[in-house]
RODO-2510 file (C-alpha; in nm, 4 decimals, decimal comma):
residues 343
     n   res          X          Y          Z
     1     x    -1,1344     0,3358    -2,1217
     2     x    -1,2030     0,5723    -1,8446
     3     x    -1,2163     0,3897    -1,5378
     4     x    -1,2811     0,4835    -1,1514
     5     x    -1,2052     0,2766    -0,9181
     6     x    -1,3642     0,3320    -0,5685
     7     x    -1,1877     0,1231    -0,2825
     8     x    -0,8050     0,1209    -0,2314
     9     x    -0,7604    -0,1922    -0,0477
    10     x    -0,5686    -0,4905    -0,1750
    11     x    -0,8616    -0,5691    -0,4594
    12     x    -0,9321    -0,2394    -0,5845
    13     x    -0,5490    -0,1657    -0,6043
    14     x    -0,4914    -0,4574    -0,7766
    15     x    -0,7642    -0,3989    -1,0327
    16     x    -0,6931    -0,0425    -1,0505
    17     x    -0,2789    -0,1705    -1,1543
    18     x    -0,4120    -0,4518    -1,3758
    19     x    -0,5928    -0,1773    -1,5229
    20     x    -0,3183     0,0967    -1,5831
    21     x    -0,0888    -0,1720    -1,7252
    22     x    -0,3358    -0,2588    -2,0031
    23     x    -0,3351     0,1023    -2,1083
    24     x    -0,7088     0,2528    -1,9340
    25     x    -0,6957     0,5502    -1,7750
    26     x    -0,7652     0,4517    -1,3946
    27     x    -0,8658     0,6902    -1,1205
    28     x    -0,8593     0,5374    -0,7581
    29     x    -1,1207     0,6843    -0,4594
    30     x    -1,0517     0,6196    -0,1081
    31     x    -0,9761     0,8831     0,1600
    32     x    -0,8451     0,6013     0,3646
    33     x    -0,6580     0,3386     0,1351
    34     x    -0,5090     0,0167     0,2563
    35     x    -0,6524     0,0802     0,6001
    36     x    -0,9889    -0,2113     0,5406
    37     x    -0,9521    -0,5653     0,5946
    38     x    -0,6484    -0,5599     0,4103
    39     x    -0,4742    -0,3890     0,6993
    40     x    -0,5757    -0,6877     0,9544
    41     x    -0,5302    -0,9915     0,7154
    42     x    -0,2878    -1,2198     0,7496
    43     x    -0,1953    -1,3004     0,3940
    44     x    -0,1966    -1,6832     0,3574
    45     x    -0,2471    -1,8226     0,0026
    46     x    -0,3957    -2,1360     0,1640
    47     x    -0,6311    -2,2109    -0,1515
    48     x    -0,5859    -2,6376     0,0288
    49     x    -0,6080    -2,5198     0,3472
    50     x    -0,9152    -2,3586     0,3060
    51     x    -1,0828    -2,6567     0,1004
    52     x    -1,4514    -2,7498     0,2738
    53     x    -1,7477    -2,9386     0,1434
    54     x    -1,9645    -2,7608    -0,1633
    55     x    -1,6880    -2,4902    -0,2676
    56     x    -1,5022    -2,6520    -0,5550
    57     x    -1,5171    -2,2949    -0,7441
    58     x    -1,3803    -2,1223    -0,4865
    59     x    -1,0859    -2,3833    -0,4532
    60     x    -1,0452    -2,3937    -0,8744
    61     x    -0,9981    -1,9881    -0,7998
    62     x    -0,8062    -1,9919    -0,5443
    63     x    -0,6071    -2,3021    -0,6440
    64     x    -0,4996    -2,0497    -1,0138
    65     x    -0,4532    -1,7015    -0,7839
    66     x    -0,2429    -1,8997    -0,6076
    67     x    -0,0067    -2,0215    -0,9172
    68     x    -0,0009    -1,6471    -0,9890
    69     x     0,1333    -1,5348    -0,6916
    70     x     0,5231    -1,6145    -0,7525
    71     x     0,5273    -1,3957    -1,0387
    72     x     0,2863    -1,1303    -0,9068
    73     x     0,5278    -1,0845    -0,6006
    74     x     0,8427    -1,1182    -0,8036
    75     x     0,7061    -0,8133    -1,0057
    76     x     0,5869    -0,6052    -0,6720
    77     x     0,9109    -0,6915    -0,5492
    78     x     0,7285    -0,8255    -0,1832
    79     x     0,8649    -1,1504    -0,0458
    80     x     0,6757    -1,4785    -0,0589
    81     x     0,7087    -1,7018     0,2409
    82     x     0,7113    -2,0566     0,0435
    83     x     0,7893    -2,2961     0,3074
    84     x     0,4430    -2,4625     0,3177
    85     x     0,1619    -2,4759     0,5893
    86     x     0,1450    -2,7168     0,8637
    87     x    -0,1681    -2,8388     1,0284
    88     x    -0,1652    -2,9489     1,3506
    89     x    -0,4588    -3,1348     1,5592
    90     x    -0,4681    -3,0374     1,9546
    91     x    -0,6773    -3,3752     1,9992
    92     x    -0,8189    -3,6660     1,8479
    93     x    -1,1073    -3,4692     1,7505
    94     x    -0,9485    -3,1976     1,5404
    95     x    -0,7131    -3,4788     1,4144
    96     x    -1,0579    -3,6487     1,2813
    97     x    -1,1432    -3,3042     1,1482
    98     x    -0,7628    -3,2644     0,9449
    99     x    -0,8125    -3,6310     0,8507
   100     x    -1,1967    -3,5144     0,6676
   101     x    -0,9563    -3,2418     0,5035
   102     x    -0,7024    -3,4276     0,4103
   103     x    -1,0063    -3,6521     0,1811
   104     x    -1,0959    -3,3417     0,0348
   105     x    -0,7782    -3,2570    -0,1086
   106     x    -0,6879    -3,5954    -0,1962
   107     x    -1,0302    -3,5793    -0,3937
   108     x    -0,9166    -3,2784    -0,5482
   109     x    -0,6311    -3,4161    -0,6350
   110     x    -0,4217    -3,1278    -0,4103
   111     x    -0,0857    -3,2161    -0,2736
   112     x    -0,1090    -3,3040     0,1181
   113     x     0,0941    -3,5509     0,3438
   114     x    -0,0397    -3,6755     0,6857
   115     x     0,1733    -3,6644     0,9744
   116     x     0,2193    -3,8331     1,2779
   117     x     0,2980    -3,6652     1,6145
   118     x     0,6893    -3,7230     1,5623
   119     x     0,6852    -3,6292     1,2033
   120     x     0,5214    -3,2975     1,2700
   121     x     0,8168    -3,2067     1,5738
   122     x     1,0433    -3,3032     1,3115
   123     x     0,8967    -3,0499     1,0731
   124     x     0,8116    -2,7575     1,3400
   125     x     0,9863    -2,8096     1,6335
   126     x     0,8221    -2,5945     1,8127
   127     x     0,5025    -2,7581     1,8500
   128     x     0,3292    -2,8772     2,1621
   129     x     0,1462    -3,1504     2,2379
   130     x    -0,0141    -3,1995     1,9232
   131     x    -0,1745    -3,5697     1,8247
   132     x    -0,1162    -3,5237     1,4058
   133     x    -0,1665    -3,3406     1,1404
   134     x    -0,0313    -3,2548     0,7721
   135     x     0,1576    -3,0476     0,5898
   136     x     0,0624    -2,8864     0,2652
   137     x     0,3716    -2,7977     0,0648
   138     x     0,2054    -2,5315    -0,2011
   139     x    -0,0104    -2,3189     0,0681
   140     x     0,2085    -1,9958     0,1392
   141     x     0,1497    -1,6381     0,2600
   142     x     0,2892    -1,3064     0,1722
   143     x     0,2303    -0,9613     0,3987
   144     x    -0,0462    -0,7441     0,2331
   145     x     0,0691    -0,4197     0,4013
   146     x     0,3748    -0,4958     0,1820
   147     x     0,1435    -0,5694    -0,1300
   148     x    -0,0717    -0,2460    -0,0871
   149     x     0,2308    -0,0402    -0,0276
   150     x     0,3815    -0,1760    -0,3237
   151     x     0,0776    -0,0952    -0,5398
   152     x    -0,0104     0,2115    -0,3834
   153     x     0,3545     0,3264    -0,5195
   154     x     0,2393     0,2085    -0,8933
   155     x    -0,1000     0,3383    -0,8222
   156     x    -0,2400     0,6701    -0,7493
   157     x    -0,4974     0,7275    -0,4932
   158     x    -0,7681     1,0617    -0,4419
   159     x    -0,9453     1,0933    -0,1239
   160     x    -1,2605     1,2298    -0,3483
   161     x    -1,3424     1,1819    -0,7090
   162     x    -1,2244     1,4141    -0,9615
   163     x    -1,5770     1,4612    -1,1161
   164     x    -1,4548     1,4030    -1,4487
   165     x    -1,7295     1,1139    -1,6378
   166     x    -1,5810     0,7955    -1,6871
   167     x    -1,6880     0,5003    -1,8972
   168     x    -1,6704     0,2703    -1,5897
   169     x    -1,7181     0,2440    -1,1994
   170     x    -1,5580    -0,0462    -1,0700
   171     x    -1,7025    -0,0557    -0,6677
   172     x    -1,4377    -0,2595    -0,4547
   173     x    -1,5412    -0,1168    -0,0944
   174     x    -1,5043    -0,4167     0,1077
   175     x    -1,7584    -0,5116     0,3612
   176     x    -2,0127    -0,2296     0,3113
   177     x    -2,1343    -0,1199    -0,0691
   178     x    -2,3402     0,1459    -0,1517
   179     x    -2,7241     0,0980    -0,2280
   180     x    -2,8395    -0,0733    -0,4197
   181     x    -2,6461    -0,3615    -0,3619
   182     x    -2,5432    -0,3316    -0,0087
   183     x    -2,7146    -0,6365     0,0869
   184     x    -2,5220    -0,8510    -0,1650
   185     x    -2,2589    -0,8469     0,1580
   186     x    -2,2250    -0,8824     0,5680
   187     x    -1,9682    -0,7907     0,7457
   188     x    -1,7933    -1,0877     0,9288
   189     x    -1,5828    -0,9635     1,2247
   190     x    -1,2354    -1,0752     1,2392
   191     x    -0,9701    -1,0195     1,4882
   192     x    -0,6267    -1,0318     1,4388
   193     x    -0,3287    -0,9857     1,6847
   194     x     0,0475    -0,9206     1,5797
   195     x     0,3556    -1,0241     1,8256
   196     x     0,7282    -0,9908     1,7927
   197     x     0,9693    -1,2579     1,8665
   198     x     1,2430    -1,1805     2,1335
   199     x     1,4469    -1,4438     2,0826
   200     x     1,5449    -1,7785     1,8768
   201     x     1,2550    -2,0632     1,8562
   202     x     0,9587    -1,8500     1,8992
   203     x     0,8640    -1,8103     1,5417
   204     x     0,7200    -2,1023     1,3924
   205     x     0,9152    -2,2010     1,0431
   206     x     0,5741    -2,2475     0,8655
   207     x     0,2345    -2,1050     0,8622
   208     x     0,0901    -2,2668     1,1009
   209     x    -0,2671    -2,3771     1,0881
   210     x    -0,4669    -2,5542     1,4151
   211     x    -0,7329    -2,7041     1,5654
   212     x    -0,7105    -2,7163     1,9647
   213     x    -1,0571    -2,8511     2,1322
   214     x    -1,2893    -2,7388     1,7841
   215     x    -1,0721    -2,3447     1,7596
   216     x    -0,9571    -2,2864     1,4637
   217     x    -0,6118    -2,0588     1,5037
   218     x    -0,3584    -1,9613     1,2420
   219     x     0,0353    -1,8525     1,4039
   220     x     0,1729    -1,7018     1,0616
   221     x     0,5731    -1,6135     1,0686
   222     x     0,6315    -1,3054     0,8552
   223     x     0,9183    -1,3603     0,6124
   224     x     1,2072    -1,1156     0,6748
   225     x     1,1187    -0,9598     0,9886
   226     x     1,0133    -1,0820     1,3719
   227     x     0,6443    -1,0509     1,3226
   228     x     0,4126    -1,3121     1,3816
   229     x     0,0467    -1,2770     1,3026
   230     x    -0,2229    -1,4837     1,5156
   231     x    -0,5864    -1,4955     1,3958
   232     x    -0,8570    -1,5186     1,3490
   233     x    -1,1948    -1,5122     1,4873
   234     x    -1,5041    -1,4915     1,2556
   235     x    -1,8255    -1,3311     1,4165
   236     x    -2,1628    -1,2343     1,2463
   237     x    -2,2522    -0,8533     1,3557
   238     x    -2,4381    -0,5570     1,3125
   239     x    -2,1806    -0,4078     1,5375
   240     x    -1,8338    -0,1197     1,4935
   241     x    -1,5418    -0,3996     1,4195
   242     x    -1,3882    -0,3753     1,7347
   243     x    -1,1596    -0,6521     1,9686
   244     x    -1,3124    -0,8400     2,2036
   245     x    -1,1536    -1,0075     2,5721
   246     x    -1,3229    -1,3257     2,4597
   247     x    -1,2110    -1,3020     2,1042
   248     x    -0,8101    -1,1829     2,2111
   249     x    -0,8241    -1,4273     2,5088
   250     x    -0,9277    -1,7404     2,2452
   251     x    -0,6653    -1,6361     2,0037
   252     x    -0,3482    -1,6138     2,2458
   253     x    -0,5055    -1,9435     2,4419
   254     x    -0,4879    -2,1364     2,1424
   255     x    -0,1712    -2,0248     1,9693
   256     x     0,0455    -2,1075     2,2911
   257     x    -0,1347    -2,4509     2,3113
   258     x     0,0338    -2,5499     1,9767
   259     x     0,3611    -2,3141     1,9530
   260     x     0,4093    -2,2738     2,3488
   261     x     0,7067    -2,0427     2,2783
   262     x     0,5257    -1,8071     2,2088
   263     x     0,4443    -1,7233     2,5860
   264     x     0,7439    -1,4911     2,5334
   265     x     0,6848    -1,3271     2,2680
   266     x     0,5519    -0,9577     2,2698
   267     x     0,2211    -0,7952     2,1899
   268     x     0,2476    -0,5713     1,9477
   269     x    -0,0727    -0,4743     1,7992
   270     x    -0,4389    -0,6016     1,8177
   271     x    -0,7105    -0,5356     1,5114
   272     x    -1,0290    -0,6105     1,4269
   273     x    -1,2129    -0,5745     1,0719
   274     x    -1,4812    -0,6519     0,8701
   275     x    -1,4479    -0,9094     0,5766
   276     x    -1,6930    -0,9090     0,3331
   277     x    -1,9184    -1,2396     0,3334
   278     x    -2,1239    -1,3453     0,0679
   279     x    -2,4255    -1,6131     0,1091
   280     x    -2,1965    -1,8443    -0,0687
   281     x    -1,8478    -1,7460    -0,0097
   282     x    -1,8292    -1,6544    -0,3237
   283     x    -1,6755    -1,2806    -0,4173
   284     x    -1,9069    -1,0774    -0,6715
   285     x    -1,6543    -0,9781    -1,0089
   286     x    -1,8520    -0,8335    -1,3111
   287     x    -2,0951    -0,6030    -1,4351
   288     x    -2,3654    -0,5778    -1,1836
   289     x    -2,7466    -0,6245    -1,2286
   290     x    -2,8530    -0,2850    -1,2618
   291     x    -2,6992     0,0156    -1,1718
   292     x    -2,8737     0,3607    -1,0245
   293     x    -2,6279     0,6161    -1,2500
   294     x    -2,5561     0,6031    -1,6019
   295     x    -2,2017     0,4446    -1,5370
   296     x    -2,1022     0,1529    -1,6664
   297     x    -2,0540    -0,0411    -1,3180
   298     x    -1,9235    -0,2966    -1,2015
   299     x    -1,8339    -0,5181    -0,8798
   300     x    -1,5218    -0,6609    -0,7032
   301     x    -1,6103    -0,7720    -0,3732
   302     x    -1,7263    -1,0069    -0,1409
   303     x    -1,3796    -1,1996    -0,0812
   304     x    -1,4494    -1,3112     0,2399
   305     x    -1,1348    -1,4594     0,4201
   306     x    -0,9720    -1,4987     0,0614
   307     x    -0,9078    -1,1494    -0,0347
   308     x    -0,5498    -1,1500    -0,0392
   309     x    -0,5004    -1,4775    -0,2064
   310     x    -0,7994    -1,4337    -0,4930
   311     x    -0,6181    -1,0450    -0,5691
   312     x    -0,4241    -1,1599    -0,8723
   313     x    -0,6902    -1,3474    -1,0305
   314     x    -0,9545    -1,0706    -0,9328
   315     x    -0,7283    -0,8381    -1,1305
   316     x    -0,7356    -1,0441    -1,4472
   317     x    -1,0921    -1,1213    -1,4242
   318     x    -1,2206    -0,7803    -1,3738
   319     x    -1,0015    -0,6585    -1,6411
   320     x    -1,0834    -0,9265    -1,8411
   321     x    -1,4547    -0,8339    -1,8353
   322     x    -1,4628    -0,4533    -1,8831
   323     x    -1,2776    -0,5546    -2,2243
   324     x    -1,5891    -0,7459    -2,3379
   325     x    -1,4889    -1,1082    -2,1900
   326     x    -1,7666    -1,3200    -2,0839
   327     x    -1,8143    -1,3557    -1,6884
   328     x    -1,6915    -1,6733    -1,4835
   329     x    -2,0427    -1,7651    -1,3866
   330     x    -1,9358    -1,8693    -1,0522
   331     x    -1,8686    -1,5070    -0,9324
   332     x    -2,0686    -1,3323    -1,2146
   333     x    -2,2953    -1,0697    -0,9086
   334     x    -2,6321    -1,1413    -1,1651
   335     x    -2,5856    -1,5053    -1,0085
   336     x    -2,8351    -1,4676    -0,7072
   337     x    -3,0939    -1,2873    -0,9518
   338     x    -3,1032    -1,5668    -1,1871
   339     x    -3,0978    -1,8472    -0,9173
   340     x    -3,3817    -1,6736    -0,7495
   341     x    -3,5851    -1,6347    -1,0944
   342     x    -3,5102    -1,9967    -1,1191
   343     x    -3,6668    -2,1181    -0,7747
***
């Protein structure tokens, strides 16, 4: 098949290489690639970590992109930071909160281990005062400026299409998709802020994942280099993605709560970007409803926070489907038409 692929971030580069190495014909669109939500994210593969009430598909996705990722890395050639997540609980509230999690995952039947105060400055010394938490030995990250470069170098990119007809459109545009189906996502503000370390004991040795006073904050150590990524806010707006004081100010507050070592670390960069939101934090990967053109099209969107970790399985999915496979009905995009012809 003749496929176009508009959107060059991390999911429309990995469908667009998932693609090419099953023998299509693949044309990529996007005069700006990489630079979306991909640029900002963090890149943790935290399918446990991200666990709540309700979303057992997205955890049974996330849970088998995750498995995938070794391999997919090992064949980018992009390290993966597999030393394991640690949550930490500023208080006895957010421990109550970790302790809710920790249910979840035991429910799910997802490796987790509870930790007293001790046991967690035995396993990240540089912690503060911290009441308990956990440590989840099979949530990792991996850098996705170092996964879009790689596929960017296995994929080629146009900043317009070539006009040529192709048997497919494949729409992977992030936060904002073209009418008619631009209200199928919402942009969800996120803001992001990269440091360097200066010196020994500022870089946690694992993803780090908190709760100080009810703020969620992530401190993620970037393997091979001295970056360290801090995030991330999540706002609802009709608004440019832009940084905020409040948003920056929350961030840094809370990160040198739990790792206060990282007072001395520099400020290096600070981003803000749109995820794309769904109304059920589900992405949209399939043939869509009905399309405006006489393209074949289809969707892969709507990752949310988990765009980086759901990539490989997007891929295969997408793929999957333009070669006649049947839709996994939990991300299928005709799913809010039929639940609304159902109510």
């Amino acid at each position: 098949m003749r496929v176009r692929v508009l959107g060059a971030g991390i999911i429309g580069l990995a469908c667009a290489d998932e693609l090419l190495r099953r023998g299509h014909d693949v044309e990529v669109v996007d005069p700006a690639p990489g630079s979306g939500a991909s640029y900002a994210a963090a890149g943790m593969l935290a399918p446990a970590g991200e666990l709540w009430h309700g979303e057992a598909d997205l955890f049974r996705l996330g849970r088998a992109s995750a498995d995938l990722w070794p391999a997919y890395a090992a064949r980018l050639g992009v390290p993966l930071a597999a030393s394991g997540t640690v949550l930490a609980a500023a208080d006895a509230g957010d421990l109550q909160e970790v302790d809710r999690q920790l249910e979840l995952l035991a429910a799910a039947g997802e490796r987790a281990q509870a930790l007293g105060r001790r046991e967690l400055a035995a396993r990240e010394p540089g912690l503060g005062r911290v009441v308990g938490g956990a440590f989840l030995p099979e949530d990792h990250s991996v850098d996705p400026r170092s996964v879009v470069r790689a596929l960017l170098a296995r994929v080629p990119v146009m900043a317009v299409a070539s006009g040529a007809p192709a048997d497919a459109t494949v729409i992977a545009t992030g936060a904002h998709l073209p009418s008619p189906w631009a209200d199928l996502v919402r942009p969800v503000r996120g803001e992001v802020i990269r440091l360097r370390s200066t010196g020994a004991g500022q870089a946690p040795l694992h993803t780090v994942r908190g709760l100080v006073h009810g703020m969620p904050v992530y401190v993620v150590p970037r393997a091979g280099s001295d970056e360290i990524v801090v995030g991330a806010t999540s706002e609802e707006h009709d608004t440019p993605p832009v940084p905020t004081v409040e948003g920056v100010f929350r961030l840094l507050e809370s990160a040198r709560i739990l790792l206060p070592a990282l007072d001395r670390a520099e400020v290096v960069e600070v981003t803000a970007r749109d995820r794309p939101g769904t109304r059920d934090n589900l992405p949209l990967v399939g043939r869509v409803p009905s399309s405006p053109t006489s393209d074949d099209t289809w969707l892969a969107a709507g990752h949310f926070r988990h765009g980086v970790l759901l990539a490989p399985i997007t891929a295969q999915l997408l793929a999957d489907g333009l070669e006649g496979a049947a839709p996994d009905p939990a991300v299928d995009p005709s799913r809010f038409a039929r639940q609304e012809a159902s109510a």
